[in-house]
C-alpha positions as CSV (number, residue, x, y, z in Angstrom):
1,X,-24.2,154.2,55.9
2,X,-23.7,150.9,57.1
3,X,-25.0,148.3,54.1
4,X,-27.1,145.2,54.9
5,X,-30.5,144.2,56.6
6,X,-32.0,147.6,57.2
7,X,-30.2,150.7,55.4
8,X,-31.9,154.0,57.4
9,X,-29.7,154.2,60.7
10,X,-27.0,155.9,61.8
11,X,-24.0,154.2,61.9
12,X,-22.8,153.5,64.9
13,X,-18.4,153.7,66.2
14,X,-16.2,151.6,64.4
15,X,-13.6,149.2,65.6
16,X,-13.4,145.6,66.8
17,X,-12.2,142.8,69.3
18,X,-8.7,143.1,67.8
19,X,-8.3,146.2,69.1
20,X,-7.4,144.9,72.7
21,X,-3.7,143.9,72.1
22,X,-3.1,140.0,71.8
23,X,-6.5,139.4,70.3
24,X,-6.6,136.9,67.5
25,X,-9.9,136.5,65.1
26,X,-10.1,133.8,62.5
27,X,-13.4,132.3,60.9
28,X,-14.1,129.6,59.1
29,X,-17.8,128.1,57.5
30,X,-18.9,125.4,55.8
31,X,-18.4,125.5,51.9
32,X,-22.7,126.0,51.7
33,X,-21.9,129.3,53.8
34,X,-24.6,128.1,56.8
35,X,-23.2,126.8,59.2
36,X,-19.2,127.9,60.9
37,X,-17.2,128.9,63.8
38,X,-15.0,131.6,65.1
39,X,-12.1,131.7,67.1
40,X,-10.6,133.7,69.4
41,X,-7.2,133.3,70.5
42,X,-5.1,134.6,73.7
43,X,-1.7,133.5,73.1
44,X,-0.2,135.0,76.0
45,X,-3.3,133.9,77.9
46,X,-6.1,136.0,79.8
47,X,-8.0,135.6,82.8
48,X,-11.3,134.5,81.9
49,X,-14.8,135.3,83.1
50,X,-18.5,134.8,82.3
51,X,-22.0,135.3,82.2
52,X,-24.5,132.6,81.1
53,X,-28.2,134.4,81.4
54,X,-30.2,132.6,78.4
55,X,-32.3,129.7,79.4
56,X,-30.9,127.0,77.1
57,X,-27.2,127.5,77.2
58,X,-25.0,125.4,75.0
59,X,-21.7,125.6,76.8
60,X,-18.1,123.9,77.7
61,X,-16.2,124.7,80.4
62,X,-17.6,127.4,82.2
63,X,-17.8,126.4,85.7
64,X,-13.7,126.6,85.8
65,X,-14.3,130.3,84.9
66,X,-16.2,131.2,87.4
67,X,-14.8,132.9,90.7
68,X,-13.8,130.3,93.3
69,X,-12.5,127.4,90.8
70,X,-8.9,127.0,90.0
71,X,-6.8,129.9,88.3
72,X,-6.3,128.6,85.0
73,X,-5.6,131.5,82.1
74,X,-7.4,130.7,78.4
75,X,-5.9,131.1,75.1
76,X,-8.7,130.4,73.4
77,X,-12.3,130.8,72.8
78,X,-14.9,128.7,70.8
79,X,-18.3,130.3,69.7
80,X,-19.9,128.2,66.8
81,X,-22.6,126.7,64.8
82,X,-24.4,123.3,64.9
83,X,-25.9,124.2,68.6
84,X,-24.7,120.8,71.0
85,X,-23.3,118.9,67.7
86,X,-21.0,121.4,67.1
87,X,-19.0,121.5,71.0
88,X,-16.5,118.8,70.0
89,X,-14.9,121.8,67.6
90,X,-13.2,122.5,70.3
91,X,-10.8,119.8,70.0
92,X,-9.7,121.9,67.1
93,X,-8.3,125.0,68.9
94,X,-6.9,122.8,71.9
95,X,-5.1,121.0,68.5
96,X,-4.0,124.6,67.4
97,X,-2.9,125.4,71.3
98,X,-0.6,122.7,71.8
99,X,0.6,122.9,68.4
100,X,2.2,126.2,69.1
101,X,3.5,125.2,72.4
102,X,1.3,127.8,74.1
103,X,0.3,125.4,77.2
104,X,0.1,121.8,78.0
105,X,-3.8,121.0,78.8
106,X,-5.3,124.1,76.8
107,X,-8.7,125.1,78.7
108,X,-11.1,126.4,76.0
109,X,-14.3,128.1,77.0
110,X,-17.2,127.3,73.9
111,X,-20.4,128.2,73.3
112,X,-23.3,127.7,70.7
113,X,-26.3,128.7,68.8
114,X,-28.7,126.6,67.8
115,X,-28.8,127.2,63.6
116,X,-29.1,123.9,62.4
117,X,-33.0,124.0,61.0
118,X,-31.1,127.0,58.8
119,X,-28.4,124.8,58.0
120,X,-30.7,122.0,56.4
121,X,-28.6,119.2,57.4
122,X,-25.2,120.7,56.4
123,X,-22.7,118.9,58.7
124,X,-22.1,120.5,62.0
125,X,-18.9,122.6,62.7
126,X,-15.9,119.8,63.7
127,X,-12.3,120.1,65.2
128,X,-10.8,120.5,61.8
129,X,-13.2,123.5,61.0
130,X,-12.3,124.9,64.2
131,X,-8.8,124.3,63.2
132,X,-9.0,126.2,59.9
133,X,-10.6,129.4,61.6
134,X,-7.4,128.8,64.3
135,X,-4.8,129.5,61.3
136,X,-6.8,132.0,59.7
137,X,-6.6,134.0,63.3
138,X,-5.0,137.5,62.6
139,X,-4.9,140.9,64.5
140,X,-6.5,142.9,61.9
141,X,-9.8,144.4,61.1
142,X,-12.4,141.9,62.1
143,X,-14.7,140.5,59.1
144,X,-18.3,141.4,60.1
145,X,-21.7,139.9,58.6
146,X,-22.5,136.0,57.8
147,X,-19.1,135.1,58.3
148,X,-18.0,132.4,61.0
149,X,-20.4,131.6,63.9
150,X,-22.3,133.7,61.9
151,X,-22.7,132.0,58.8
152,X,-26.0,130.9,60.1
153,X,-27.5,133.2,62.2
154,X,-31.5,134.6,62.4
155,X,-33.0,136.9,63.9
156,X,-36.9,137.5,65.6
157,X,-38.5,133.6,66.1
158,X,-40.9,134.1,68.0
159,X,-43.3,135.9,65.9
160,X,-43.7,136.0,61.8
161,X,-40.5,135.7,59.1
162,X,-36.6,135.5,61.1
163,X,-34.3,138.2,59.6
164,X,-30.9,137.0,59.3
165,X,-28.6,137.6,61.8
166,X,-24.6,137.5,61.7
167,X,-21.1,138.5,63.3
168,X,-20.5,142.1,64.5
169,X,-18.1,143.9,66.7
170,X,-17.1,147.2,68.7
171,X,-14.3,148.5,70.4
172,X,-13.6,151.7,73.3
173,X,-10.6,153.7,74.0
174,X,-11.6,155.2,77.8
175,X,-9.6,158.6,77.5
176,X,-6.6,157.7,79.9
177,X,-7.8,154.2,80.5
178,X,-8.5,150.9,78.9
179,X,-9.4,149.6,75.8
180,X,-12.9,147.6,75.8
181,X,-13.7,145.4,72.7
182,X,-17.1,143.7,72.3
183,X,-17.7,140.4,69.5
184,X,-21.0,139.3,69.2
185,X,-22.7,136.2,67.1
186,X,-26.4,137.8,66.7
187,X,-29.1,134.7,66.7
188,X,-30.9,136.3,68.8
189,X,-35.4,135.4,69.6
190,X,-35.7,138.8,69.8
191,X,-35.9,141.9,67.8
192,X,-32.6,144.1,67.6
193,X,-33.0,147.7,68.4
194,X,-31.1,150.8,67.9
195,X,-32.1,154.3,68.9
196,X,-35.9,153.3,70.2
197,X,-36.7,151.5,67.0
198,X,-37.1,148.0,65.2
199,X,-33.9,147.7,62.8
200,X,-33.4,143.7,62.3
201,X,-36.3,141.2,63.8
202,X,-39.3,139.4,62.9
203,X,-41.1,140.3,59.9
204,X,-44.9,140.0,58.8
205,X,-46.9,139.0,55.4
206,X,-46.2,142.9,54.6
207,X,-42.6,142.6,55.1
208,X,-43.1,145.0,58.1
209,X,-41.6,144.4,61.6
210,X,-44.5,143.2,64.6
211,X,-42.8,144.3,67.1
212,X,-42.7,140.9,69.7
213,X,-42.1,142.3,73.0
214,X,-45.8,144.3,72.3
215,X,-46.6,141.4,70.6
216,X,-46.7,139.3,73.6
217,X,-47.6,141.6,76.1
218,X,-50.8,141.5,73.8
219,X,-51.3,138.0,74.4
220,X,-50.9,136.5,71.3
221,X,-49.6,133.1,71.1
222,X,-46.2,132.1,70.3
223,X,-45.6,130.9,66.8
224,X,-41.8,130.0,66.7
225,X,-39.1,129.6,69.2
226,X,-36.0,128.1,68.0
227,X,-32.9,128.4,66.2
228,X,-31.8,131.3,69.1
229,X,-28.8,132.2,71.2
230,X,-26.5,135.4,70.8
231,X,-23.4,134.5,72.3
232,X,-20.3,137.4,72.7
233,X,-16.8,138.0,74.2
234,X,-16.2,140.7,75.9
235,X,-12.5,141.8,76.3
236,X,-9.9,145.1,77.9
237,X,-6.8,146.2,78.3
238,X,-7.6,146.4,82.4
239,X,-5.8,144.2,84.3
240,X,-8.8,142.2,86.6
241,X,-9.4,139.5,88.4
242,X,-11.3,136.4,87.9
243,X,-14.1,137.7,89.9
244,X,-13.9,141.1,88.3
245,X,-13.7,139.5,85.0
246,X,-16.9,137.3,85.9
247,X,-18.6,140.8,87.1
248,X,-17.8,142.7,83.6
249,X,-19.1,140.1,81.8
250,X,-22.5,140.4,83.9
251,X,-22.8,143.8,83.4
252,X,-22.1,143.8,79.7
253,X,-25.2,142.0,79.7
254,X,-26.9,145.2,80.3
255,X,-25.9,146.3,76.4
256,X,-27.6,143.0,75.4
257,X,-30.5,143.7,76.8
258,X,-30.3,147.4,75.3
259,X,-30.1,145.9,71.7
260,X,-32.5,143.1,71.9
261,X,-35.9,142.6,73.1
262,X,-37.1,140.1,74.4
263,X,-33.8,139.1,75.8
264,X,-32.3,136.0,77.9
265,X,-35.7,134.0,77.3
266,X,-36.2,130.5,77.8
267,X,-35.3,129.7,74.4
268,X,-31.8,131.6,74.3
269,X,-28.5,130.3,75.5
270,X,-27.4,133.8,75.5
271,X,-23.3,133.9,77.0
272,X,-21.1,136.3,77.2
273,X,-17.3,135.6,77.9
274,X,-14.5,138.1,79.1
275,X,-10.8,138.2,78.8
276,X,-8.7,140.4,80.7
277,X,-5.5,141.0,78.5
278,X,-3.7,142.5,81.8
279,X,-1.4,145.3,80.1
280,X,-3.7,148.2,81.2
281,X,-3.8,149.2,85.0
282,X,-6.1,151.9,86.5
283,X,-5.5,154.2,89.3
284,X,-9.1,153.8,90.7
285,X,-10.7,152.0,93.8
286,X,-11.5,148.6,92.5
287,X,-15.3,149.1,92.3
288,X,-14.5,152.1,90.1
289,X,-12.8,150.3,87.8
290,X,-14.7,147.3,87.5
291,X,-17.8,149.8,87.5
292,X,-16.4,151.5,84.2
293,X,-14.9,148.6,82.3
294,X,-18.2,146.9,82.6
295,X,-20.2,149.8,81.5
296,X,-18.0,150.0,78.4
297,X,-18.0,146.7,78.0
298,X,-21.5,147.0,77.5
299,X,-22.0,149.3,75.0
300,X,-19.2,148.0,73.3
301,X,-22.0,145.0,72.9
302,X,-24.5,146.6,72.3
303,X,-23.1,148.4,69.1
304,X,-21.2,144.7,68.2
305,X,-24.8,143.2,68.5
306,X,-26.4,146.1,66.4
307,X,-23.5,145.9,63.9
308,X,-23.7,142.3,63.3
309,X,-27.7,142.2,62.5
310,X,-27.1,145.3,60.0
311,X,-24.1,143.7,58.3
312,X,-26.0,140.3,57.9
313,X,-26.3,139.7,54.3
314,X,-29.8,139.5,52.1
């Protein structure tokens, strides 16, 4: 049984990001554990893609990810803490990039959630933070919970008492095809769902969960709406393109919206990058194979999204 908000589920399949071969993972938080940053690192690069469907995005450099702009690969990703304040971390991977000799001008896709009213004025995530989760990068099992980006995460703001929220993650092995690895930092509005049922969201006086999609389609009135965003990477062994990679990342958004409810509002800058590793290549039409990396890709989210909101700790 998987330990941490909510205790009666099932758990759900095991494995992480770092299961996609030339994955890196490495955390780092502030010494009052609520605020960090987590960074993942390609160092053979990846052809990037993404999906920005929240309605108050906190992002860096996604236009150049998007089909039609330049073909630049990324060996690195930011997610972090400290909502706009805490973009300029970035300077600390493109530090860590150049240090290593990996490429000249380092593009580094970030993106945020917006935790500081849970941070209570703990400085924002910096480049040097970002640095420290850069060295602390490793191909092993990936630390789950309030870890990294995590360290500051809620859960269910729009209604009641938030739940804390936190750092999960998922991997697939397609029999025959490619591995698909999900990461997710869960800060979600909404309430997380697994199996048709509340497991991590809002809470009332009773300690009992409302329920906020019925909520509002009762017409009661919003009570909170900040401190949001989940924000993800998505990545595979299948060798895409940048406009494949854009399209996975788009239709991992379907697991997103399978694990949280409401989802994409206006007060979430829910993102979800992908990384195409390249070592994997199907025998498949192109739609096919697109088609069934995005569909893993999504589930793969939706049990990194569900893992990090049970592994969130008390």
């Amino acid at each position: 049984m998987i330990k941490g908000n909510y205790q009666e589920v099932k758990p759900i399949p095991v494995g992480g990001l770092t299961d996609v071969p030339g994955i890196l993972v490495g955390n780092a938080e502030d010494k009052s554990g609520r605020t960090g940053c987590t960074v993942i690192l390609c160092p053979h690069g990846a052809v990037p893609g993404v999906d920005v469907s929240g309605g108050s995005p906190g992002t860096q450099n996604t236009d150049i990810i998007r089909p039609g702009a330049s073909e630049y690969p990324v060996y690195g990703v930011l997610l972090t803490g400290g909502s706009f304040f805490g973009l300029p971390a970035s300077g600390g991977v493109m530090r860590w990039i150049v240090e290593n000799k990996i490429d000249d001008v380092p593009l580094v896709p970030a993106a945020v959630i917006f935790d500081l009213l849970y941070a209570k004025g703990v400085k924002p995530p910096d480049a040097d933070m970002a640095y420290a989760a850069c060295q602390a990068a490793n191909t092993g099992p990936v630390i789950e919970g309030n870890v990294g980006a995590g360290a500051g995460a809620t859960i269910g703001k729009i209604y009641g008492t938030p739940m804390k929220g936190g750092l999960g993650t998922a991997s697939i092995q397609i029999p025959g095809g490619p591995v698909v690895a999900a990461l997710a930092v869960v800060n979600a509005l909404g309430d997380i769902w697994n199996q048709g049922r509340i497991i991590v969201g809002a809470l009332n006086s009773e300690k009992k969960f409302i329920n906020q999609t019925r909520a509002m389609m009762e017409g009661i009135p919003t009570q909170l709406y900040y401190m949001n965003t989940t924000i993800a990477v998505v990545a595979t062994t299948e060798r895409l393109t940048k406009a494949e990679a854009n399209r996975v990342a788009k239709l991992a958004n379907d697991g997103m919206a399978r694990a949280i409810s409401p989802n994409n509002t206006q007060w979430d800058g829910d993102t979800i990058f992908c990384l195409s590793l390249g070592t994997h290549t199907s025998k498949m039409s192109r739609d096919a194979v697109v088609t069934q990396v995005g569909t893993a890709a999504a589930l793969a989210l939706e049990n990194a999204i569900i893992r990090g909101a049970l592994a969130a700790q008390p």
